[in-house]
N, C-alpha and C positions, 0 to 999 in steps of 0.2 A: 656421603652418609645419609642423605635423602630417602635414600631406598627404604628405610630399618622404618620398623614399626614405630609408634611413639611409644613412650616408658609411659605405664601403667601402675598405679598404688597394689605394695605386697598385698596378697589378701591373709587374713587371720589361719592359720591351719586347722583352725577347729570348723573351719565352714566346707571344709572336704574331708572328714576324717577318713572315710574309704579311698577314695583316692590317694590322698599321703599314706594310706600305711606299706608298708617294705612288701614287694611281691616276690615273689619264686623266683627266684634270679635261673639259676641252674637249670627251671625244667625251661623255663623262655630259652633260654641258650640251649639247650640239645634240642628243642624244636626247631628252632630258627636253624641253629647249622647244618642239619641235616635237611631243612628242605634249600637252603642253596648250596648244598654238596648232589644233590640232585639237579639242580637249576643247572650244575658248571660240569653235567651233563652233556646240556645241550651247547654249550660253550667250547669244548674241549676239541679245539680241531688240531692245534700243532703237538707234537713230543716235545719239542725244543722250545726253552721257554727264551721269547726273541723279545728284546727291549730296545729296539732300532726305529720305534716310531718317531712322531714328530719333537722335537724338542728345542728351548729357547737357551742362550746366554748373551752375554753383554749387556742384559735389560731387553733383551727380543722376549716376543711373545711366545710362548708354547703352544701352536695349536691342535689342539684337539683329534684334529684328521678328518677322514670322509668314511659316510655311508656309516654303515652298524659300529663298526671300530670304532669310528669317533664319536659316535654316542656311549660307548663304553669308558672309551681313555674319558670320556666329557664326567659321567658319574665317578667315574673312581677318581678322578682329583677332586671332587666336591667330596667323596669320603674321605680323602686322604685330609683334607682342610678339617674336615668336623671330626675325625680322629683324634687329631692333631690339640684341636679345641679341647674336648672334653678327657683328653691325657693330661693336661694339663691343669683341668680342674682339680682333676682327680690327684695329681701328684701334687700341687699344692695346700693337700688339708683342705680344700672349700673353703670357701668365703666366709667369712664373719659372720657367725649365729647360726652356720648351716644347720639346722636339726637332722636328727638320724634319719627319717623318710626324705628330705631331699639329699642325703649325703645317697642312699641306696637307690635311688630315683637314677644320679648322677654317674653311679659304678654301673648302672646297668647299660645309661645313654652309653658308655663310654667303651662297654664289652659291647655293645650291639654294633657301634660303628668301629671298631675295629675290625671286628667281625666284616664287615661289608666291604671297609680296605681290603684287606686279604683278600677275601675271596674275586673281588677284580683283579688284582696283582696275581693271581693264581690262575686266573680262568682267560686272559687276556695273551695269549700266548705268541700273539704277531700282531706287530705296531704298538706295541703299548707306551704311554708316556712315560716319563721318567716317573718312578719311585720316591721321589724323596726332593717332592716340590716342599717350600722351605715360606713357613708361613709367618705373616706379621700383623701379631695383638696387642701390638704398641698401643693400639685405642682401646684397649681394656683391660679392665682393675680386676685381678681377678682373687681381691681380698674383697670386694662387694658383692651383695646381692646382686642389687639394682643399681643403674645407672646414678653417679657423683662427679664431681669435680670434674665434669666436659665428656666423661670416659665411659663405654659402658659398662652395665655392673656383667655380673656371669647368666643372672636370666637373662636380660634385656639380649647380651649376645647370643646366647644360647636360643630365644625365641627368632630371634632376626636369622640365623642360621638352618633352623630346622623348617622356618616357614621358607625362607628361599630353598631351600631340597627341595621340597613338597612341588613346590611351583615348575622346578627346574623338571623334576622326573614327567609332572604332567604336560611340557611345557612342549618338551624333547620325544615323547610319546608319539608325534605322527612323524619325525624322523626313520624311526623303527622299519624294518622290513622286515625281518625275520620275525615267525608270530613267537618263535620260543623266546627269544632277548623281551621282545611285546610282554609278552605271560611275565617273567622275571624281572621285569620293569616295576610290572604291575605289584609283586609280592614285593617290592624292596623299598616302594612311595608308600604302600598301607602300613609298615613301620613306621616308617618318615613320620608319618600323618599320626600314628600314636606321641613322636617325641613330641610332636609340635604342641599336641590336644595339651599335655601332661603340664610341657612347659609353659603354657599360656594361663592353666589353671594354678598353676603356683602363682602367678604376675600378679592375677584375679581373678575370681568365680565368674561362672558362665562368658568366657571371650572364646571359649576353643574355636567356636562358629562365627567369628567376626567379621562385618564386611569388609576388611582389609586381604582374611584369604577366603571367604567365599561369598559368591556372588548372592548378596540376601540383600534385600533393603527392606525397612522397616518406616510405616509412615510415621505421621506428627504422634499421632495418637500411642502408637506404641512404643516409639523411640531406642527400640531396640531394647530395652527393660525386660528383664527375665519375667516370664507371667505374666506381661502387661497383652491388656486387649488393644485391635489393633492391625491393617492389614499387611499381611508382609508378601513382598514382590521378591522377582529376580530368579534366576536358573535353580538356586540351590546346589550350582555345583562349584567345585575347588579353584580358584584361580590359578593362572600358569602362566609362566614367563619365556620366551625364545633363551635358546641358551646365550648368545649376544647380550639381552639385556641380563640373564643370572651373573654369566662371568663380569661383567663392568662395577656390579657388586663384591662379587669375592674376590676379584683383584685387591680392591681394597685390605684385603686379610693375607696378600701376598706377597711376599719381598720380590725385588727386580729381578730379573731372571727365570721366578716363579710364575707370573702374571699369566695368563690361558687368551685364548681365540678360539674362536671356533665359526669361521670364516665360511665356512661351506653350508653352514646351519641359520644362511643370517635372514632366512624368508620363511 
């Protein structure tokens, strides 16, 4: 569990009132579907929708496959994982104190990533992994906010979750050969990368930009302090993980049998 951020102090919701308030759920959702109903497009190569790819049981691993396919089966079981996550938020009434902005925060996470399962299970039409990997959040309370009693809360998971997407989409990115899956990579991490910004700012103000996912450092002088003077280094750009190292984390959120590889992607 090494991987996950550290737990952060909730911040006050009066210190983002614009950001907590409830957005346009519905026109987000006809935007967003419509542009990866166009995306699967360029996806759409069999008639026959074939689910004969790679697959594990006895506690074998699942792997992923080769080439563009397994960068695909690779993101849609990390959708199918964060589905999975935020269905359950969702079907549980929220955690203790949720207020009405993060409850509609959470129906939106939870229609956007459903949305992104589908539509790989949709567009994946030869080799695709099994459908109905079977997930385990035995390590989270999903009656808390934040992290308690060893276990994490629903942000703490929620932020650990959508900052590994982020990393994984940009991680898996020179995998790619096709420039079209490249293009649709690219629309489906600058979501990613809004869960991540939204859930990090409910944790606390000013983190979206942290050096844990992007490459910024900040010297003595500024210490990373909102508005502090002060020189700041580094690329400025998003950190990313091989999918080797994402999966060794999300295993962790996967019952036996469930568990991924992705063997052919390990350089």
């Amino acid at each position: 569990m090494s991987s996950f951020p550290p737990s952060r102090p909730a911040a006050p919701e009066t210190d983002t009132p614009d950001l907590l308030a409830p957005v346009a759920r519905r026109s987000f959702l006809r935007y967003s579907s419509a542009g990866l109903a166009l995306g699967g497009l360029y996806l759409a190569g069999c008639s026959k929708d074939d689910t004969t790819g790679p697959s594990g049981g006895n506690g074998a691993l699942i792997d992923v496959g080769t080439g563009d396919i397994g960068i695909l089966n690779y993101a849609y079981a990390l959708e199918q994982l964060e589905a999975a996550f935020y269905t359950q938020v969702v079907a549980g009434a929220y955690y203790a104190g949720a207020s009405a902005a993060e409850k509609a925060i959470f129906s939106d996470l939870r229609d956007h990533e459903v949305i992104h399962r589908d539509f790989f299970k949709a567009a994946i039409t030869t080799g695709r992994i099994t459908d109905a990997l079977v997930p385990d959040f035995s390590n989270i309370d999903f009656a808390q906010r934040t992290t308690t009693s060893g276990k994490l809360g629903v942000l703490n998971a929620a932020m650990a979750f959508e900052d590994l997407g982020v990393a994984a989409y940009n991680g898996a990115g020179r995998f790619i050969t096709s420039a079209a899956y490249l293009t649709l990579a690219g629309k489906i991490v600058s979501v990613e990368a809004r869960h991540a910004a939204v859930i990090r700012e409910l944790m606390a103000t000013n983190t979206f930009v942290g050096n844990d996912v992007v490459n910024l450092d900040s010297s003595s002088t500024n210490n990373g302090a909102p508005g502090a003077s002060g020189a700041v280094t580094g690329t400025g750009l998003e950190r990313s993980k091989r999918p080797q190292v994402v999966l060794a984390t999300a295993n962790n959120f996967l019952m036996a049998g469930s568990k991924l590889s992705a063997t052919n992607f390990a350089n």
